[in-house]
C-alpha positions in Angstrom: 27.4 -5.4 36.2 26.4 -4.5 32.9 22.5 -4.9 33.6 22.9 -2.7 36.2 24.9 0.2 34.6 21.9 -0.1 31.8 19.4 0.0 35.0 21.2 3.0 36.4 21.4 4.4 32.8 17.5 4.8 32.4 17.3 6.3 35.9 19.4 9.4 35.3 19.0 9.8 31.0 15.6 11.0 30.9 13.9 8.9 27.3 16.5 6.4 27.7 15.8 2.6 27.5 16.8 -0.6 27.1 14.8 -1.0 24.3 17.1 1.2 21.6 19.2 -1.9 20.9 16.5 -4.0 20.6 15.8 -3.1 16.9 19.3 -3.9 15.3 19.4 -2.4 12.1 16.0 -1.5 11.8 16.6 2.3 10.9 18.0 0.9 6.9 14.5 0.7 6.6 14.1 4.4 6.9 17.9 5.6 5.1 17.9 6.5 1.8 19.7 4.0 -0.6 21.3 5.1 -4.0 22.4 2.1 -5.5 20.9 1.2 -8.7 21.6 -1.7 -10.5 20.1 -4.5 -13.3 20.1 -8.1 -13.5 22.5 -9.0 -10.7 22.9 -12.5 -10.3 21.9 -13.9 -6.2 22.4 -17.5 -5.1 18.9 -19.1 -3.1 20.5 -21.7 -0.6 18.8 -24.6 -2.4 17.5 -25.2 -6.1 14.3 -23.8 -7.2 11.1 -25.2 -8.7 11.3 -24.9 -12.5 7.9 -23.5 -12.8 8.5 -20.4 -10.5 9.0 -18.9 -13.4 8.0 -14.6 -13.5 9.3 -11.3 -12.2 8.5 -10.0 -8.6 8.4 -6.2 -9.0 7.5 -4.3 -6.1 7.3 -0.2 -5.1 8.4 1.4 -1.8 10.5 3.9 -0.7 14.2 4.7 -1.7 15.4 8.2 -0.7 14.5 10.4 2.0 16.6 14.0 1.4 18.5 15.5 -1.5 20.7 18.3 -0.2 19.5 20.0 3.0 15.9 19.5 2.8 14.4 16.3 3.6 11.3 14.7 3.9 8.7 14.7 7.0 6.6 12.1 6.3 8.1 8.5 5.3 5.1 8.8 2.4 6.8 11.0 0.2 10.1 9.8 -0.1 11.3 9.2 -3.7 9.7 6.1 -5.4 12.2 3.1 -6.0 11.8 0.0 -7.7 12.8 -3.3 -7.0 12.3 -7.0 -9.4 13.7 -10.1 -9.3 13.7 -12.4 -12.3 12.9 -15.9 -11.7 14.4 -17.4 -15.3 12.7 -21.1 -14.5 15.9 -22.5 -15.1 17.5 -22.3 -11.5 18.8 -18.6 -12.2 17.5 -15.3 -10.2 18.7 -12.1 -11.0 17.5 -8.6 -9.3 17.3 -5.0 -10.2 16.5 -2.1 -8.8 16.1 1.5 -10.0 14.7 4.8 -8.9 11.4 6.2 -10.8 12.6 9.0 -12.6 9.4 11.3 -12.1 9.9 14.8 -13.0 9.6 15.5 -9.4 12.8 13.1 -8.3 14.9 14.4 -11.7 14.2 18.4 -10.6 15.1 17.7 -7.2 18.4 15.9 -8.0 18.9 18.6 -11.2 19.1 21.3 -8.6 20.2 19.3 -5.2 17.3 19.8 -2.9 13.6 18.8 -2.9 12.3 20.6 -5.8 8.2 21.5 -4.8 5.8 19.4 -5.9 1.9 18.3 -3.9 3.7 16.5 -1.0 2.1 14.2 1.5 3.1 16.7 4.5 6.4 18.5 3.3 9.5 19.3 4.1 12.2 20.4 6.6 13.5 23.4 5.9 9.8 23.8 4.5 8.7 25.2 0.8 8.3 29.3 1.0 4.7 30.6 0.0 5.9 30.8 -3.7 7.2 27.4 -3.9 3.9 26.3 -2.4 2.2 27.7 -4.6 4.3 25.9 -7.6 3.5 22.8 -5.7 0.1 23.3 -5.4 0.3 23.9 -9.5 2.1 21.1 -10.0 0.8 18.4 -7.7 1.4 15.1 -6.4 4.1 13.5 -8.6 5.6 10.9 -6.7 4.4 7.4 -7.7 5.8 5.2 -4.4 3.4 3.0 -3.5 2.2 0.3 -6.0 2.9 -1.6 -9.3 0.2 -2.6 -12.0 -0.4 -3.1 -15.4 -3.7 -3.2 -17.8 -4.2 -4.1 -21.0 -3.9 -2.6 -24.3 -6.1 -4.6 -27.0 -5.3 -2.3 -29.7 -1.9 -3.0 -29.4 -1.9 -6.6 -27.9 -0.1 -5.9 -25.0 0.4 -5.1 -21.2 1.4 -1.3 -20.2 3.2 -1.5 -16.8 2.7 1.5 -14.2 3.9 2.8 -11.0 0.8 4.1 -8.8 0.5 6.6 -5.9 -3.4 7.4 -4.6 -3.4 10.0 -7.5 -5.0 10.0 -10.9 -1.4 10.6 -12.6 0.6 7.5 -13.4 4.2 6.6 -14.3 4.7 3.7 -16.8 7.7 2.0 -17.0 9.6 -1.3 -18.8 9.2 -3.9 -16.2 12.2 -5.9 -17.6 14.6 -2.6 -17.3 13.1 -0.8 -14.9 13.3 2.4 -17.0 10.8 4.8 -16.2 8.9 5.9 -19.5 6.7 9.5 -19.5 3.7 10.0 -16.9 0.3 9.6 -17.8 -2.3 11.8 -16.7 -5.5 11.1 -18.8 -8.8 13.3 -18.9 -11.2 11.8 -16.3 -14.3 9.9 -18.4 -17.2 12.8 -18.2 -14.6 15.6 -19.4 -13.7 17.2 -16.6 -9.9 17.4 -16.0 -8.1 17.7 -12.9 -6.9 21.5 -14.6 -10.7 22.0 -14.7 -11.3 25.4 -12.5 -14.6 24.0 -11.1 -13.2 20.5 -9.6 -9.6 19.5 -8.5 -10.3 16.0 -9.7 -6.1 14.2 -8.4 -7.2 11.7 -5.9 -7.7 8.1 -6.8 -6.4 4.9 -5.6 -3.2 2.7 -5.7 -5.3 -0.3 -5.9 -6.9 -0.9 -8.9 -9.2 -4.0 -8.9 -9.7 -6.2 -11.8 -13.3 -6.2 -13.6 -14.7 -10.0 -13.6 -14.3 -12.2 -17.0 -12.6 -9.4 -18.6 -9.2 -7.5 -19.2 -10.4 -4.2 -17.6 -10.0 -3.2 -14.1 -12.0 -0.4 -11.7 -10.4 2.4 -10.1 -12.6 5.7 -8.6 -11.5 9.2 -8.9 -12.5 11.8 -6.1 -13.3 15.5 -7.4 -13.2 18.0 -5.2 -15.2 21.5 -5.8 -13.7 24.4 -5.6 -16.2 26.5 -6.2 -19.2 27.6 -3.0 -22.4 25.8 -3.8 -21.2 23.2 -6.0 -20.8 19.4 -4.7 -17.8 17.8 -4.9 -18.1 14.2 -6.2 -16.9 10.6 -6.6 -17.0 8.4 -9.7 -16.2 5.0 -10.5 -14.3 4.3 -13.6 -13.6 1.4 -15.7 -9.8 1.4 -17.1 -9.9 -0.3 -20.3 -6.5 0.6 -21.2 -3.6 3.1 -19.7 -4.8 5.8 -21.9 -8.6 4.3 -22.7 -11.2 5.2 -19.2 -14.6 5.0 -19.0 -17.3 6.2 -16.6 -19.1 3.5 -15.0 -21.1 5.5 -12.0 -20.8 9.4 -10.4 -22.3 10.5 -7.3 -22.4 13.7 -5.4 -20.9 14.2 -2.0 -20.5 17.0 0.8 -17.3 16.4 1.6 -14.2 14.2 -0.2 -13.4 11.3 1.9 -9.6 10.0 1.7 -10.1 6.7 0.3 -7.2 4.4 -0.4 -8.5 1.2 -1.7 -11.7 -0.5 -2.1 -13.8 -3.4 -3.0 -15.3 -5.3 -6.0 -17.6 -8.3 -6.4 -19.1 -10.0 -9.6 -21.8 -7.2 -9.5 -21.1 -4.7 -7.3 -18.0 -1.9 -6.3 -17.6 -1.4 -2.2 -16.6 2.0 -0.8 -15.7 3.0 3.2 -16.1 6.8 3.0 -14.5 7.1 6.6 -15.0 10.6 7.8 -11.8 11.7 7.0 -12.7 14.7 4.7 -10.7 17.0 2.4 -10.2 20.8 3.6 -10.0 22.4 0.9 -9.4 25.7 2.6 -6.6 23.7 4.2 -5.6 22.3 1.1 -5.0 26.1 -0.7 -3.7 27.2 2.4 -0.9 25.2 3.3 -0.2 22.8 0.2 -0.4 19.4 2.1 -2.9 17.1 1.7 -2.7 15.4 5.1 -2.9 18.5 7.0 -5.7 19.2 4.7 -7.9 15.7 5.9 -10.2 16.6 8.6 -11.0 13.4 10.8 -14.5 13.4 12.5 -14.3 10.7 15.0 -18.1 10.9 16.5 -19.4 10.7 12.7 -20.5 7.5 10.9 -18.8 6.1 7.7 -20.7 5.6 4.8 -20.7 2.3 2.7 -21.2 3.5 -0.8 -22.2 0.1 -3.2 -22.2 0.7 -7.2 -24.0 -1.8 -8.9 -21.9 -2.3 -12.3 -24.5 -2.6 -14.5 -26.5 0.0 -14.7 -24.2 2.5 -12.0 -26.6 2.9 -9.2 -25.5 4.0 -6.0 -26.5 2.6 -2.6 -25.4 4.8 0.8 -25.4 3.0 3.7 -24.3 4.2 7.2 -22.2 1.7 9.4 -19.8 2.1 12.7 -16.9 5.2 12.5 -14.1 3.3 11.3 -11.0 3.8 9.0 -8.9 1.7 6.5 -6.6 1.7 4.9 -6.6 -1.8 2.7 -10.0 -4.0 1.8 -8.4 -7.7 1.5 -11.1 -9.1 -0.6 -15.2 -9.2 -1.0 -16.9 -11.7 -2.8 -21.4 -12.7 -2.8 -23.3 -15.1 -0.9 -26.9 -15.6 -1.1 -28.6 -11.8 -0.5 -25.6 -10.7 0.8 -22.1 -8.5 -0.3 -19.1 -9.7 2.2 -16.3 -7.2 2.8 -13.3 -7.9 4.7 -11.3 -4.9 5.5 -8.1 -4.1 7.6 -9.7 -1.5 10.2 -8.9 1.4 12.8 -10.1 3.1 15.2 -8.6 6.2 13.1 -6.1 7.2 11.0 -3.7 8.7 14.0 -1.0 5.8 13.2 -0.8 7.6 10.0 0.6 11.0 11.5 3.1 8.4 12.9 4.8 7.3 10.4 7.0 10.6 10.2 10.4 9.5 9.4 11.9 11.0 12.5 9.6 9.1 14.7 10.2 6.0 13.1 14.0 6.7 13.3 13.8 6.8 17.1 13.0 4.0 19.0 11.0 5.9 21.9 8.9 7.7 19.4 7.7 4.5 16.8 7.0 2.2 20.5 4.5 4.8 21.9 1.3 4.2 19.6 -0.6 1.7 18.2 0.0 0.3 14.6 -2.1 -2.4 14.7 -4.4 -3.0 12.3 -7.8 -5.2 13.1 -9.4 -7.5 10.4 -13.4 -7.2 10.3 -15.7 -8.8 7.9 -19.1 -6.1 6.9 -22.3 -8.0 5.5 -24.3 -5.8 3.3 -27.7 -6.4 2.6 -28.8 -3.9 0.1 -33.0 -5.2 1.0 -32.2 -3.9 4.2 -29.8 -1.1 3.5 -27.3 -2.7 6.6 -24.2 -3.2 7.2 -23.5 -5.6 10.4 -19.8 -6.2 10.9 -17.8 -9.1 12.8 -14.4 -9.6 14.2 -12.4 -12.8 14.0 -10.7 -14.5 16.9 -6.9 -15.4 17.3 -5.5 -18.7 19.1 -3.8 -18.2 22.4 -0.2 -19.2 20.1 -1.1 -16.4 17.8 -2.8 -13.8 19.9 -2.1 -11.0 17.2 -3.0 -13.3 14.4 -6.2 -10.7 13.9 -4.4 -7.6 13.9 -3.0 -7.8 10.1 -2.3 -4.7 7.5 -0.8 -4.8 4.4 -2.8 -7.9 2.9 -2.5 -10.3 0.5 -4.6 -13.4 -0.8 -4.5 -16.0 -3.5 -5.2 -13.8 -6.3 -7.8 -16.8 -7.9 -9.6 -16.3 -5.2 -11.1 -12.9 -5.7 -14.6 -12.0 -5.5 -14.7 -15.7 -4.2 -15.3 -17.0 -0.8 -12.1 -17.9 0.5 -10.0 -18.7 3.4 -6.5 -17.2 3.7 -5.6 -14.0 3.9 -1.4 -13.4 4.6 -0.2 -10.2 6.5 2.0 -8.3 8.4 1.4 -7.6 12.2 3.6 -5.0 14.0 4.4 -4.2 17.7 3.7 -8.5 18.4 5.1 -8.1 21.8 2.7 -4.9 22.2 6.5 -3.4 23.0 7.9 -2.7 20.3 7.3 -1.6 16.6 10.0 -3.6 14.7 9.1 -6.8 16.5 7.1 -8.0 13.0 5.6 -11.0 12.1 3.8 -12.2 9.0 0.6 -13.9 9.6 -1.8 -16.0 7.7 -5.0 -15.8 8.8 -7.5 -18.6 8.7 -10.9 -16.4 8.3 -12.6 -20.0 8.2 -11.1 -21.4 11.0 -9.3 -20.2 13.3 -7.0 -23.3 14.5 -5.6 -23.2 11.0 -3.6 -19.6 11.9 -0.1 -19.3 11.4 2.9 -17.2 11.3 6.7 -16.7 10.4 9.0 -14.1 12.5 12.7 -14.5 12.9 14.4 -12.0 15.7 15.7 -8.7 14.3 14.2 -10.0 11.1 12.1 -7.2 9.2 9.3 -8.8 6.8 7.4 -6.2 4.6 3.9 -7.5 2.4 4.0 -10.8 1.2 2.9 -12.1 -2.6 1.1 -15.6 -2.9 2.1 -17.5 -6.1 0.2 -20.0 -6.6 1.9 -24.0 -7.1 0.8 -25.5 -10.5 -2.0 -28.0 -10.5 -3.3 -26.4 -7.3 -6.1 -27.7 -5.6 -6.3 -26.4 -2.1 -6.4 -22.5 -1.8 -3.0 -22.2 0.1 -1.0 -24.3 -2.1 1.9 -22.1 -3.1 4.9 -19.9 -1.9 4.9 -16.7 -0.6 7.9 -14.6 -1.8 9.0 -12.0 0.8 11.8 -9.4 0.8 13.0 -9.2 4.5 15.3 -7.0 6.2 17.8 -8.7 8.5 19.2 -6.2 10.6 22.0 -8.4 12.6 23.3 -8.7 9.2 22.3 -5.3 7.9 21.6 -6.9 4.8 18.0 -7.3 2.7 17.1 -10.8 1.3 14.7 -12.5 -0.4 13.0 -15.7 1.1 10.0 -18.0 -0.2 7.4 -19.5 2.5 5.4 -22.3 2.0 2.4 -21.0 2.4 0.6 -24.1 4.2 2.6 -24.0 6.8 4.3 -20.3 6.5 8.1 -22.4 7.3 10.9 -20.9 5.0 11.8 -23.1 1.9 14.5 -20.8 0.5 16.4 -17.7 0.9 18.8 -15.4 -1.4 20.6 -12.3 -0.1 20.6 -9.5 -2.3 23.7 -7.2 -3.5 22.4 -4.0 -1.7 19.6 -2.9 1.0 16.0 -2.6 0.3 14.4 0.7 2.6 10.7 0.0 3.3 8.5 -1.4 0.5 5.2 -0.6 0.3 3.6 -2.9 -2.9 3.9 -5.4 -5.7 2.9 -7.9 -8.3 4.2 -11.3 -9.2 3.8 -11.2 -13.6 4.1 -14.9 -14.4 3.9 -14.7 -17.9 6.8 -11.9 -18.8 9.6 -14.4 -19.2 
């Protein structure tokens, strides 16, 4: 009887369907959560190793309105942190806190989203003044990732929050408190309040520089003025506050570039054609309605060789991505391994209303596909090839948000660990986290529990390791039968659960983090 009333149900309700209860608790993922707290005790099921010893922190997304305006695009919702403290002596204890940016403390100051550079705006939407302001003010929100570099002068680590901006938050990792931001002049002098360039977009994923403390990041200027080229520039951060200019290059058009590569020797760009408007961009105040995509155009491969900053263009397949996984060289060759699309539609997607509504987020195509690109910089080529899946795992190739065994960067390795959506090619919130044997195939594996939501894994890595996937993974989950968040460590060999703590409040959707080993 009741199979039929649901059958009769999708005959006369025009959108409805069976599949709306299918995702139980799924939508906490996309509500706003206000709790704050720090250093709450949680109980794992079983006793932990002694040397898991560190603090997991990790960035995502934490509040989606204030007042009567709310957010279109799940990108821009308030930044919120999230660590749990591993003591080494049994004890875990978590925290979680928003970043107070000057963009979330306005907004809350005066009850609705105050205007700031948004990834696509708001609902009721910014007037032409307050667009203006926002265009003034720019991107402000730092949601996405969690890093830290080194300050030699001072013998110590500077923690920051990181969006796909230049600006940066910093912020005590053991408190959570957010300290000032940090927006410092780009290496060659010109500032992103120059009148010539708007010099804001950068990346979320820094890369660490081989054998020392620095790390690489680019910084994408964009000209505002007819004639001039805009241009990219690869910078080395030697400190929060201390950059330096390792390689600039002239371009046409600004390509949206959120991560990137590095080897021993070399730095690996995709320059999809997905190209800043800037007519757009003046216009309406939005950067992604300001992103041209050319889908019948090539992408370029820019390679920066980091010793003496020359600049190799090569032209390869249209393609998008949004994450490289890792690049390392072997013999004449550079080896990238990226997470690929066809283009960056999904990304439109990911509205908050669509992912709200279980019609909407099950009608297009979030799946990533892993490819590996050998450069040859002889022959100025770049030949890509795809990777199989086993009949168990026929997804197992279709991974986003990746991770690796951090030791193994810029090396050739194995393993890379990720999260597949849509598994059943059904439904968005069927999820699965994957580990990926790029070596061989009959080694792939994966951990998915029903009504289970897994976000981006972090690989710790055992002590006295000697195989490359000897460690836990430490993933926060969502389990909406229980409507509850947890924590839970895989093994990584064999990606089966080991332990599990629930956690005193829900977790919305997080995007990135770090495991810092050597803070406690």
């Amino acid at each position: 009887m009741e199979l039929f009333l649901f059958a009769i149900a999708a005959v006369i309700i025009p959108g409805w369907s069976m599949n709306v209860t299918d995702s139980p608790g799924f939508d906490l993922f996309f509500t706003s959560n206000l709790d704050e707290m720090v250093d709450v005790p949680i109980q794992f099921e079983k006793p932990l190793p002694s040397w898991l010893k560190g603090i997991l922190i990790r960035n995502g997304l934490g509040r989606f309105e204030i007042g009567t305006r709310q957010f279109y695009h799940s990108f821009d919702a308030f930044g919120k942190l999230c660590s749990w403290k591993f003591w080494g002596n049994g004890s875990v204890t978590f925290s979680t806190k928003f970043l107070q940016s000057d963009s979330y403390k306005a907004s809350v100051r005066s009850q609705t989203i105050a205007p700031y550079l948004l990834f696509e705006g708001v609902d009721p939407p910014f007037n032409e003044i307050e667009k203006i302001i926002a265009l003034v003010r720019g991107i402000d929100n730092m949601n996405v990732n969690v890093y830290r570099f080194y300050n030699a002068y001072h013998h110590q680590y500077q923690y920051v929050a990181l969006n796909d901006y230049w600006k940066v938050y910093g912020f005590d990792p053991k408190s959570l408190s957010t300290f000032k931001s940090i927006n410092t002049e780009v290496p060659d002098g010109t500032s992103d309040s120059s009148l010539a360039f708007l010099s804001f977009l950068s990346s979320a994923h820094p890369l660490p520089e081989m054998g020392t403390t620095n790390h690489f990041t680019f910084v994408s200027s964009v000209s505002l003025v007819p004639g001039v080229k805009s241009n990219i520039k690869l910078i080395r951060i030697k400190s929060v506050m201390e950059r330096e200019l390792v390689a600039s290059w002239s371009v046409d058009k600004v390509p949206y570039m959120h991560s990137f590569s590095i080897t021993e020797n070399y730095a690996i760009f995709f320059a999809s054609p997905f190209y800043v408007n800037v007519l757009k961009m003046v216009r309406y105040a939005e950067p992604f309605n300001c992103l041209d995509w050319n889908g019948d155009e090539q992408t370029t491969i820019y390679v920066v060789e980091l010793r003496n900053g020359i600049v190799h263009s090569i032209k390869t397949d249209n393609v998008f991505t949004m994450h490289h996984i890792n690049a390392f060289e072997i013999n004449e060759d550079i080896v990238v391994d990226i997470s690929s699309y066809p283009s960056p539609d999904f990304v439109k997607n990911l509205q908050v209303s669509i992912l709200r509504d279980p019609q909407l987020r099950n009608s297009f195509d979030v799946r990533a596909l892993v490819k590996r690109y050998n450069i040859n910089l002889k022959n100025n080529t770049a030949m890509f090839t795809l990777f199989d899946s086993t009949p168990e795992i026929p997804f197992s190739s279709k991974i986003d948000m990746p991770t690796i065994n951090e030791n193994y960067r810029y090396k050739k390795y194995c393993f890379v660990y990720g999260v597949v959506l849509k598994t059943d090619d059904l439904e968005l919130s069927r999820i699965a986290l994957v580990k990926k044997d790029l070596c061989n195939m009959e080694r792939d594996k994966q951990w998915s529990v029903p009504g289970h939501y897994p976000v981006e894994a972090w690989f710790v890595q055992a002590p006295g390791a000697k195989e490359e996937d000897d460690g836990y993974l430490l993933v926060p989950v969502l389990d909406g039968e229980r409507r509850q968040s947890y924590i839970t460590i895989i093994s990584a060999k064999d990606m089966k659960t080991v332990n599990t703590a629930y956690l005193p409040t829900i977790i919305p959707f997080g995007l990135h983090g770090k495991f810092f080993e050597d803070i406690i």
